[in-house]
C-alpha positions in Angstrom: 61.4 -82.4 35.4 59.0 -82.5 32.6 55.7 -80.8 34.6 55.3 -78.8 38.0 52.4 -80.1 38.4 51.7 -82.4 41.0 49.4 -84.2 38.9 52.5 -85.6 36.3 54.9 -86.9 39.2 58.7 -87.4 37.8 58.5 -90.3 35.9 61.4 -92.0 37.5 60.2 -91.3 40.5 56.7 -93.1 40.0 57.7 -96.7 40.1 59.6 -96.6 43.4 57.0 -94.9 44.8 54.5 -97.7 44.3 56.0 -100.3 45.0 57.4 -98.6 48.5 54.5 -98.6 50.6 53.7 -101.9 50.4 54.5 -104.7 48.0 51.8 -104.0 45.2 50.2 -101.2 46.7 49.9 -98.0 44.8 50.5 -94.7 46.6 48.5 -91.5 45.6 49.7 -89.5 42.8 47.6 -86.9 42.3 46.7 -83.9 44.8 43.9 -82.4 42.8 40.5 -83.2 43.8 39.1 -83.9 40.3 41.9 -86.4 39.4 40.6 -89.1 42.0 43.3 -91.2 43.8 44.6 -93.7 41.9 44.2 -96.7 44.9 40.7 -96.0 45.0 40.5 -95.8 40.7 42.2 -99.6 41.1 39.8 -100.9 44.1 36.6 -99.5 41.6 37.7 -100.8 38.5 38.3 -104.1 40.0 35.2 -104.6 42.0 32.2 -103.0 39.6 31.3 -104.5 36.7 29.9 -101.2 35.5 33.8 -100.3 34.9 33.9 -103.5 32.8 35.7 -101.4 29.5 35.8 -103.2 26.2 39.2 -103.5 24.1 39.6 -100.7 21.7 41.1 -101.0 18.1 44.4 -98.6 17.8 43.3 -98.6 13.4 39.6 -97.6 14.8 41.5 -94.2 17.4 41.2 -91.7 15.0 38.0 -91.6 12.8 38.3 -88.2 12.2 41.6 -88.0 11.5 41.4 -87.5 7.1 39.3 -85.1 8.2 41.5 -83.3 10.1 44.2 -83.5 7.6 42.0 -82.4 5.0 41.1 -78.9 6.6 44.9 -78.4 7.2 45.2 -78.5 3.7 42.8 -76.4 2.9 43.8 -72.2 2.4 41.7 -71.1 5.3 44.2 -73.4 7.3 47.5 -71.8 5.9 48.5 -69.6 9.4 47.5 -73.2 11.6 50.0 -75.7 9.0 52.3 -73.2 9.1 52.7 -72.9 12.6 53.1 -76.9 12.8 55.7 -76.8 10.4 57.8 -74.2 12.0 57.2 -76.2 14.9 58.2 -80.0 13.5 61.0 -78.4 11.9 62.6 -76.0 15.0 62.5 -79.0 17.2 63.9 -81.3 14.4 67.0 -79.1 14.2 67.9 -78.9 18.3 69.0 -81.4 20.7 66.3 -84.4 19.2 67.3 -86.4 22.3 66.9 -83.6 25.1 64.3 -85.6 26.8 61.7 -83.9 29.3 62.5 -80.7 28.2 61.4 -82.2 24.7 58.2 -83.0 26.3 57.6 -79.8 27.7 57.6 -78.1 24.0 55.5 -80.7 22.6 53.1 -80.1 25.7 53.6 -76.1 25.5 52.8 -76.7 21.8 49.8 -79.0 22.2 48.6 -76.3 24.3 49.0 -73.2 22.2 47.8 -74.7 19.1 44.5 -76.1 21.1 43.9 -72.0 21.7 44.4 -71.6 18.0 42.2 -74.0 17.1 39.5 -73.5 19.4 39.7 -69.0 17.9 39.6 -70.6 14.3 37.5 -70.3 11.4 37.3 -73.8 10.2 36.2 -74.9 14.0 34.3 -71.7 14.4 31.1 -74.1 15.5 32.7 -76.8 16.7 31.9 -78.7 19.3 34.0 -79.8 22.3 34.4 -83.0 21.1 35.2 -81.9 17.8 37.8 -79.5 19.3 39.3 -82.8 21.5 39.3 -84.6 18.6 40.7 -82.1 16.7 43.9 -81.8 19.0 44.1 -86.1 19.4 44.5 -85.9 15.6 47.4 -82.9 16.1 49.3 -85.1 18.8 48.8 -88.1 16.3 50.5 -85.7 13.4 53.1 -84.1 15.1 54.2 -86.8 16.8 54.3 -89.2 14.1 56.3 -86.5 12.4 58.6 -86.0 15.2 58.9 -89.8 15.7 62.0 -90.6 15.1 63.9 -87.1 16.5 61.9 -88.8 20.2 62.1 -92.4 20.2 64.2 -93.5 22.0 65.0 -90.8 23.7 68.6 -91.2 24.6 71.3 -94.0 24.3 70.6 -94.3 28.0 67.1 -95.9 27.2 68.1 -97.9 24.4 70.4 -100.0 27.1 68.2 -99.9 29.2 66.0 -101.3 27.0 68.0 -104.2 26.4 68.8 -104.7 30.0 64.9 -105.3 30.8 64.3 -107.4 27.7 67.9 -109.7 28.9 66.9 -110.0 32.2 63.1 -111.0 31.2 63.9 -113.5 28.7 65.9 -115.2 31.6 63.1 -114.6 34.2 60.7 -116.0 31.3 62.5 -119.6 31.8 61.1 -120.5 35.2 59.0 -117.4 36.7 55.6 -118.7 37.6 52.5 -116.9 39.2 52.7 -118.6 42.4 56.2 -116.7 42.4 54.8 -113.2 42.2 51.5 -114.7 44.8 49.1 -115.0 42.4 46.2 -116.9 44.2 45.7 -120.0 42.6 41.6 -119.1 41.6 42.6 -116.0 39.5 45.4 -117.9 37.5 44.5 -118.4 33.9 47.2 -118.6 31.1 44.9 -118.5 28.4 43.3 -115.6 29.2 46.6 -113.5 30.6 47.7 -114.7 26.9 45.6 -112.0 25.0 47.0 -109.4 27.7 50.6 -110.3 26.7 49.2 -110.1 23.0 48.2 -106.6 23.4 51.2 -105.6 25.4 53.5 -106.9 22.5 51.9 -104.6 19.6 53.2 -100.8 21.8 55.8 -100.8 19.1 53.7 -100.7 16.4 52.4 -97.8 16.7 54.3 -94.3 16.6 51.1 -92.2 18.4 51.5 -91.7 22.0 48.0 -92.6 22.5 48.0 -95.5 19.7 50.7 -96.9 22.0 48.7 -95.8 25.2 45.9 -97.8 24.0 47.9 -101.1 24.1 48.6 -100.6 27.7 44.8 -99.8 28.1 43.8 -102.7 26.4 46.2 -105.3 28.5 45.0 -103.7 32.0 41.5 -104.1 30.8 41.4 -108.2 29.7 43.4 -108.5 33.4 40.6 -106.3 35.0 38.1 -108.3 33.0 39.2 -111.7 34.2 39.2 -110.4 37.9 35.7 -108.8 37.5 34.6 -112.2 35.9 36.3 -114.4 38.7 35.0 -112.5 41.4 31.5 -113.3 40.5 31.8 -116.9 39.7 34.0 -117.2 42.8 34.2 -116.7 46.5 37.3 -114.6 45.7 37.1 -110.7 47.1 38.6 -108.5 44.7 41.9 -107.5 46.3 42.5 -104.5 44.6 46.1 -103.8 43.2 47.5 -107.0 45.5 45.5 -108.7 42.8 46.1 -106.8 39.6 49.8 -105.4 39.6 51.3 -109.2 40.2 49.6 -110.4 37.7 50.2 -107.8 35.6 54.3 -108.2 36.1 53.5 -111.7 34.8 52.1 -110.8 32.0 54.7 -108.1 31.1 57.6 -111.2 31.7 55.9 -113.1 29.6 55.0 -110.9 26.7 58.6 -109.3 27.0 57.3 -106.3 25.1 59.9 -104.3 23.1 61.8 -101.7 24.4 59.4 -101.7 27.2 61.3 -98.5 29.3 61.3 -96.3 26.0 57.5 -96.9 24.8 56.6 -95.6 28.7 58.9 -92.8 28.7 57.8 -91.5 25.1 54.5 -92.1 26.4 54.5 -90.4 29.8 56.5 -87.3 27.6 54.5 -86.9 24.7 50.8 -88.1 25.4 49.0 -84.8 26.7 49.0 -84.2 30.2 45.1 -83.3 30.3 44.7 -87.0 29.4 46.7 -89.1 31.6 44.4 -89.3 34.5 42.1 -91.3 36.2 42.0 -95.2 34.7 44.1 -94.2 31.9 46.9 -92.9 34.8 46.4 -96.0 37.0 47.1 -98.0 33.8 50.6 -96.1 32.8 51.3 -95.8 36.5 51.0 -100.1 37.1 52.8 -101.0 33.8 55.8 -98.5 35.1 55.1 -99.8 38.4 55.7 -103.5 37.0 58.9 -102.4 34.9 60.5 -100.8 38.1 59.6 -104.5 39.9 60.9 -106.7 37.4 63.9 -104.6 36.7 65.5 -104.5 40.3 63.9 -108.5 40.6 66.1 -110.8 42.5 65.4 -113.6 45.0 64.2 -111.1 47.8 60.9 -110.0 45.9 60.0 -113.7 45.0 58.7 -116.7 47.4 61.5 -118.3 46.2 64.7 -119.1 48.2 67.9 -117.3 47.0 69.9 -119.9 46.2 67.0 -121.5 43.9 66.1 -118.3 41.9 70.4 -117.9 41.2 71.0 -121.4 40.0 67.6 -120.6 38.1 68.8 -117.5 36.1 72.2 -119.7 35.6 70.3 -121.9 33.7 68.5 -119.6 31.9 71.6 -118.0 30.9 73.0 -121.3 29.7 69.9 -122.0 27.8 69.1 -119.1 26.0 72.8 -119.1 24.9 72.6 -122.3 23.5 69.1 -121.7 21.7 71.2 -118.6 20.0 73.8 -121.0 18.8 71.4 -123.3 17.5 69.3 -120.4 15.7 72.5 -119.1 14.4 75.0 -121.5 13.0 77.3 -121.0 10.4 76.6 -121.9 6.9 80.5 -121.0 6.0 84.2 -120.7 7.3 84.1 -117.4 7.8 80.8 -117.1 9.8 81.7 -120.0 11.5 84.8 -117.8 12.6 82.5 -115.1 13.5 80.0 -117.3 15.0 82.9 -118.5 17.2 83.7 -115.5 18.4 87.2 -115.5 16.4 86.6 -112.4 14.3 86.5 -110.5 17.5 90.2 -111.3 18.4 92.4 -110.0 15.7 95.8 -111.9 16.3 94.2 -115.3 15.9 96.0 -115.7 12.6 98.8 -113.9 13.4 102.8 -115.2 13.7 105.2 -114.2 16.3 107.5 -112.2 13.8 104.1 -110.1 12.8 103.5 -108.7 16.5 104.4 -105.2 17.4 105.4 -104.2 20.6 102.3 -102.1 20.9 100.7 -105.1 20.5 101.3 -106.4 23.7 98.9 -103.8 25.7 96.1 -105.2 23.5 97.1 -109.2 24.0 97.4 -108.7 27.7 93.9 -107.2 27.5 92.4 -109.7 25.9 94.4 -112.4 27.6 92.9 -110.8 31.1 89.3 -110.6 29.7 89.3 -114.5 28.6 90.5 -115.8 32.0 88.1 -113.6 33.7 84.9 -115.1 31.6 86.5 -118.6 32.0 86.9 -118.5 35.6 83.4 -117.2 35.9 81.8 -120.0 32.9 83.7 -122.7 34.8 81.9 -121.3 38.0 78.5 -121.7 36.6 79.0 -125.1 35.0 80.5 -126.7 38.4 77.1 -125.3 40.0 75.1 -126.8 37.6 76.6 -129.9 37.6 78.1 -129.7 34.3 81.6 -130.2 32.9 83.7 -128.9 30.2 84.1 -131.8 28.2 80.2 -132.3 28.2 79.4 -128.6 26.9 81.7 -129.1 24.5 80.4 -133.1 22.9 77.3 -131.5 21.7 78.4 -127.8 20.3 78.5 -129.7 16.6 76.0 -132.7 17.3 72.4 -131.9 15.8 69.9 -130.8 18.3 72.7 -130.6 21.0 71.6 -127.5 22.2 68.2 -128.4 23.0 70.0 -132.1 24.6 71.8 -129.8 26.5 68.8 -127.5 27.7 67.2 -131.0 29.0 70.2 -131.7 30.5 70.3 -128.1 33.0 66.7 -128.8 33.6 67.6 -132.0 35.0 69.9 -131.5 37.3 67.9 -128.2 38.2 65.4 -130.4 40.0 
């Protein structure tokens, strides 16, 4: 567990837990009377305009941060940088993928060195904000430092990372708001666009709050466009059953990278003291949307079951066919690797060159290609499709978007 406190729930945990109670509905997280309940955070930032937030620029997060740097370097500051070095380079040489109990010495850290800072010299008559600026710019330092002993975390997160960005860029083919129950008055592409925009540049930045800020920014042009519908409409601000579908549609279609990792390293690394109130209803939706569109399947879409599997078919089909097109060979040997061929090392080979501990391997692969055939001949007989007509266009120009017409044809 990376906290005891009941204010930083597990973050595995969260998702599940929001999406349990109801469909979109998010459940309380926080026990402590001055961190108010996060239901009642969404409910007031979607129905007053006085939470209306402009975006904020990640470049524009850290005005003081030369400054900061600049006393570090200065003699006065030799006990402070030297404690951040011991640090960066103790934690450099253990376990760099030990995961929450990484985040608990970054935390412990933040947290010693803001006592330090607060008894020094240089910030003798400092104010508070000076001092909470002081310790942003320490987060920003150390962690940009520590970056890449942190992100990802484990080789767990890195697949599934890819898992979540596979399953979106099928999902991306066909899902459409009226799937997730958008109401019709609060649907508008254009606008959700700049969300997606936003969403897209978390990897961009190696700050925990830099990154933070992206999320930020995407919840607030959704919670903008609600607050702006609902007073040029007869729409009543639904709370989260209006914000958290749309903002799984927006996450599906901005397919940000490495979406599990960047809320992970987040949720770790970005001090506690800060994740609260909008800024935890924020984190807590976007984790909330990646637990939904992770587990998706026909069961949390209006859509019948045997519409949304011919649908990911498809999509599987297509996007297959748009990375052969992207990616065709320019020579024999990538055309072999292209193919597949390199992957299978007796395709050249003679009779009189096998080994008999050859044959293990062979009746592996020999196993794994009927298995894939039996299952690609499956899929084309649903869709219609025969062999003979995915094979015409593999070589003819354009065939692979002729053959993406084609699936959405006999989709319909």
């Amino acid at each position: 567990m990376e906290s005891s406190s009941a204010s930083h729930p597990n973050f595995y945990d969260i998702g599940n837990r929001v999406l349990s109670r109801s469909r979109w509905r998010i459940p309380m997280e926080s026990s402590s009377s001055s961190h108010p309940n996060l239901y009642d955070i969404g409910n007031r930032v979607l129905s007053r305009s006085r939470w209306r937030i402009p975006m904020e620029s990640s470049s524009a997060s850290y005005p003081n941060f030369n400054d900061f740097t600049s006393r570090l370097r200065q003699p006065a500051a030799a006990d402070l940088l030297q404690s951040i070095k011991s640090f960066t380079v103790s934690f450099s040489l253990q376990n760099p993928h030990a995961s929450y109990d990484n985040g608990k010495r970054v935390q412990d850290f933040l947290a010693t060195m803001e006592t330090s800072i607060n008894e020094h010299p240089l910030w003798a008559h400092a104010s508070y904000e000076e001092i909470d600026n002081a310790i942003e710019c320490l987060e920003k330092y150390i962690m940009t430092k520590l970056f890449n002993n942190t992100f990802p975390s484990s080789t767990e997160d890195l697949k599934l990372d890819l898992e979540i960005s596979e399953k979106v860029s099928l999902l991306q083919h066909f899902i459409k708001p009226d799937h997730l129950d958008v109401p019709r008055v609060l649907q508008n592409e254009a606008s959700w666009l700049f969300a997606a925009k936003e969403l897209q540049k978390i990897n961009a930045f190696k700050a925990p709050r830099d990154k933070l800020l992206c999320i930020i920014n995407c919840c607030h042009a959704i919670n903008n466009l609600l607050l702006d519908i609902s007073m040029t409409s007869n729409h009543k601000p639904a709370g989260d059953d209006d914000f958290l579908p749309i903002l799984i549609y927006v996450t599906i279609k901005a397919n940000p990278p490495q979406l599990h990792s960047n809320l992970k390293y987040v949720k770790l690394f970005r001090k506690h003291s800060k994740l609260v109130s909008e800024v935890e209803y924020c984190l807590t939706n976007l984790i909330s949307a990646k637990t939904f569109i992770k587990s998706i399947d026909a069961t949390s879409l209006s859509m019948d079951a045997s519409q949304f599997h011919k649908r990911m078919q498809l999509a599987k089909l297509a996007n297959a066919a748009q990375s052969y097109e992207g990616n065709k060979p320019t020579n024999q040997q990538e055309y072999m690797d292209v193919r597949g061929y390199s992957r299978y090392p007796f395709m050249d080979a003679e009779a009189r060159d096998l080994r008999f501990e050859d044959v293990h391997k062979l009746l592996g692969l020999y196993k794994h290609q009927v298995a894939r055939y039996a299952m690609l001949s499956e899929a084309l007989n649903q869709l219609s499709i025969n062999e003979n007509q995915l094979l015409s266009v593999i070589n003819v120009p354009q065939g692979a978007e002729k053959m993406k017409q084609q699936i959405n044809r006999n989709a319909l």
